[in-house]
C-alpha positions as CSV (number, residue, x, y, z in Angstrom):
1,X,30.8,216.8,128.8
2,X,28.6,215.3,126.3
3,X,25.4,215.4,124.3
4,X,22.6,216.0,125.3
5,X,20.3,214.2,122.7
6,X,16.7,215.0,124.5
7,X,18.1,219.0,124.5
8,X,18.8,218.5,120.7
9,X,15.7,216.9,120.0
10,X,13.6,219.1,121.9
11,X,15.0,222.5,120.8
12,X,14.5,221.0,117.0
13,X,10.8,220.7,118.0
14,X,11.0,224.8,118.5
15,X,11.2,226.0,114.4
16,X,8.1,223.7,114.0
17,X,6.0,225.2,116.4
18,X,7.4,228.9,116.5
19,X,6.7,228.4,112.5
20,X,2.6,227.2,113.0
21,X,2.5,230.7,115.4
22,X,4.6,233.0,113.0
23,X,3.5,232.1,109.8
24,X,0.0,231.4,110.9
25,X,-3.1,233.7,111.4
26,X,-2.3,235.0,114.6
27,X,0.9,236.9,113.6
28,X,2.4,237.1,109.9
29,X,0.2,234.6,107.5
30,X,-1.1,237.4,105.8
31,X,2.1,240.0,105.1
32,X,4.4,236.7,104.9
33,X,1.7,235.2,102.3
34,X,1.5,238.5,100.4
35,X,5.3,239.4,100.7
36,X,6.5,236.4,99.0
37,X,4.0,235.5,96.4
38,X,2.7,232.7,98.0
39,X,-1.2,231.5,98.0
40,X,-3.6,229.3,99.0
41,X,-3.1,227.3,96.2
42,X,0.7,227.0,96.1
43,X,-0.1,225.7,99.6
44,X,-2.2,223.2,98.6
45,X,-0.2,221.8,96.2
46,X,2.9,221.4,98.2
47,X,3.6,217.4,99.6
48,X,3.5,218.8,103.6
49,X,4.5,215.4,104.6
50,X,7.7,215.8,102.6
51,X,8.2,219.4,103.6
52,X,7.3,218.9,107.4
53,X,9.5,215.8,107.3
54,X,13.2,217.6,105.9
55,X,11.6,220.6,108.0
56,X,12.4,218.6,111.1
57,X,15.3,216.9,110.1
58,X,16.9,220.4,109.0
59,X,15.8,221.7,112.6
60,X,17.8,218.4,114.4
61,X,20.8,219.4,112.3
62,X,20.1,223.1,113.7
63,X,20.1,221.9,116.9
64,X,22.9,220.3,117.3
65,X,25.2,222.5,115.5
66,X,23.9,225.3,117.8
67,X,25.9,223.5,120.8
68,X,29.0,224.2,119.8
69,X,27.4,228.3,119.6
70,X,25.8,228.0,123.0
71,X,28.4,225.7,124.9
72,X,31.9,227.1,125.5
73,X,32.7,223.8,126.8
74,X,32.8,222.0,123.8
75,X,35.3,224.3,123.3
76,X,37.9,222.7,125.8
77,X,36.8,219.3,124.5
78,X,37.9,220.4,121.0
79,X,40.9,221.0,122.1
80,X,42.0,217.8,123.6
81,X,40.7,216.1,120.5
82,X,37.4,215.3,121.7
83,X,37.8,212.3,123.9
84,X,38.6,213.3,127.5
85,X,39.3,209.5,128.9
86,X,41.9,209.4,126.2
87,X,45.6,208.1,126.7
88,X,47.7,211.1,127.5
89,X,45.1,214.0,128.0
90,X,47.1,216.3,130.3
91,X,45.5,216.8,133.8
92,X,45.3,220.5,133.5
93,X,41.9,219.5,131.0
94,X,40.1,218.0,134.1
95,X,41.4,221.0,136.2
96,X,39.8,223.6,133.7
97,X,36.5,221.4,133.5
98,X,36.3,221.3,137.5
99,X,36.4,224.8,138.1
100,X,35.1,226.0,134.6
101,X,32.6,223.0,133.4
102,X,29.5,224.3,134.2
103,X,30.1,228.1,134.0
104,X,27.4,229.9,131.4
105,X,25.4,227.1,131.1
106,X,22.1,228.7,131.7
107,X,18.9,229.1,129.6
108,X,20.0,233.1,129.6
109,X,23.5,232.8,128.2
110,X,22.3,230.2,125.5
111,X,19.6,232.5,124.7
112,X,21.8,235.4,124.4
113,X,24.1,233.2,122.1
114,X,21.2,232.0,119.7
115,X,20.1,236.1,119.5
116,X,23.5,236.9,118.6
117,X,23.5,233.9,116.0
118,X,20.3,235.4,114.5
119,X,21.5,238.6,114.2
120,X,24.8,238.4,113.1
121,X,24.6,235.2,111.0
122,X,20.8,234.0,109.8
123,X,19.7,238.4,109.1
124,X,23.0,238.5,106.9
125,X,22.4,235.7,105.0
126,X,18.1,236.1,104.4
127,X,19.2,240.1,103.5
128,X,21.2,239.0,101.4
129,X,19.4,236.3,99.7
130,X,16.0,238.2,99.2
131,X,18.2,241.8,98.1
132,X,19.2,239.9,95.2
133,X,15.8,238.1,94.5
134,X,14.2,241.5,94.6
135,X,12.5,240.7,97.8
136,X,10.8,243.5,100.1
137,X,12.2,244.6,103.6
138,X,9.2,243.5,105.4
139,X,9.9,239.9,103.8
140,X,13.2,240.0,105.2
141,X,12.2,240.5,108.6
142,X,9.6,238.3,108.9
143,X,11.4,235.3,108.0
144,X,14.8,236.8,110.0
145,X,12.6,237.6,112.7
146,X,11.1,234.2,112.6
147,X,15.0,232.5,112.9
148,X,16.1,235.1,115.3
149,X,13.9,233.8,117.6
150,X,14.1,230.5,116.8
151,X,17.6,230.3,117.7
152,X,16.8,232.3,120.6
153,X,14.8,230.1,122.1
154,X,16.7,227.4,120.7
155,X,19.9,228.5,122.4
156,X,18.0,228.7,125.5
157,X,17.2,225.1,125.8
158,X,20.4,223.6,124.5
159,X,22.9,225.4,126.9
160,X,20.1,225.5,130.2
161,X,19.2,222.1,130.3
162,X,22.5,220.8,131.9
């Protein structure tokens, strides 16, 4: 069991292009822009080299922290400390990895685990977050929407792409 940089990297790829489609004219430029305040100008006056640039590194982070949501293996490698050619790793590890190691690794499951992450984690957070900056409902589901399906699809490439 390890890393799978080129999964990581990829699935950070998928907040930067979901966020051209969501936030452009096609789907929610106009209610996100109007929601939040924000205008042409404010757009134009932003340094979108700088913001592009911590945009993607914040999605690498994302991505790989949403292994250890997506992969129950990772699991059974915490357990043994992380290093399974270790000195004194009990058999029994290997056993559980033959007959369990590549159970639920599917582009299904992982979706289903970046939903539930969306959901249950970013929705919280956002509601919370714009309730107390006086934000509006439709605000809040826009950009929860956007993450929800971020990490959807996000999910889906990191635990699939064995």
């Amino acid at each position: 069991m390890e890393i799978n940089f080129l999964a990581v990297l990829v699935a950070a790829v998928v907040p930067m292009v979901l966020g051209f489609l969501w936030y452009g004219p096609m789907l929610f430029q106009n209610s996100w822009m109007r929601e939040s305040g924000m205008t042409e100008e404010k757009i134009k006056g932003g340094n979108m080299a700088v913001i592009f640039g911590l945009s993607f590194v914040f999605s690498i982070l994302l991505s790989f922290f949403t292994q250890f949501l997506t992969i129950h293996q990772l699991g059974a490698l915490g357990m043994i400390g992380g290093d399974p050619l270790a000195e004194g790793i009990l058999p029994s590890y290997q056993a559980f990895m033959d007959d369990y190691g590549t159970h639920f690794r599917t582009f299904k499951h992982g979706a289903l685990h970046g939903l539930l992450a969306g959901i249950f984690i970013v929705f919280p957070i956002i509601a919370t977050n714009a309730m107390f900056e006086r934000k509006s409902w439709k605000l809040i589901f826009i950009n929860s929407g956007y993450w929800t399906v971020a990490l959807t699809i996000m999910g889906a490439i990191i635990c699939g792409w064995v």
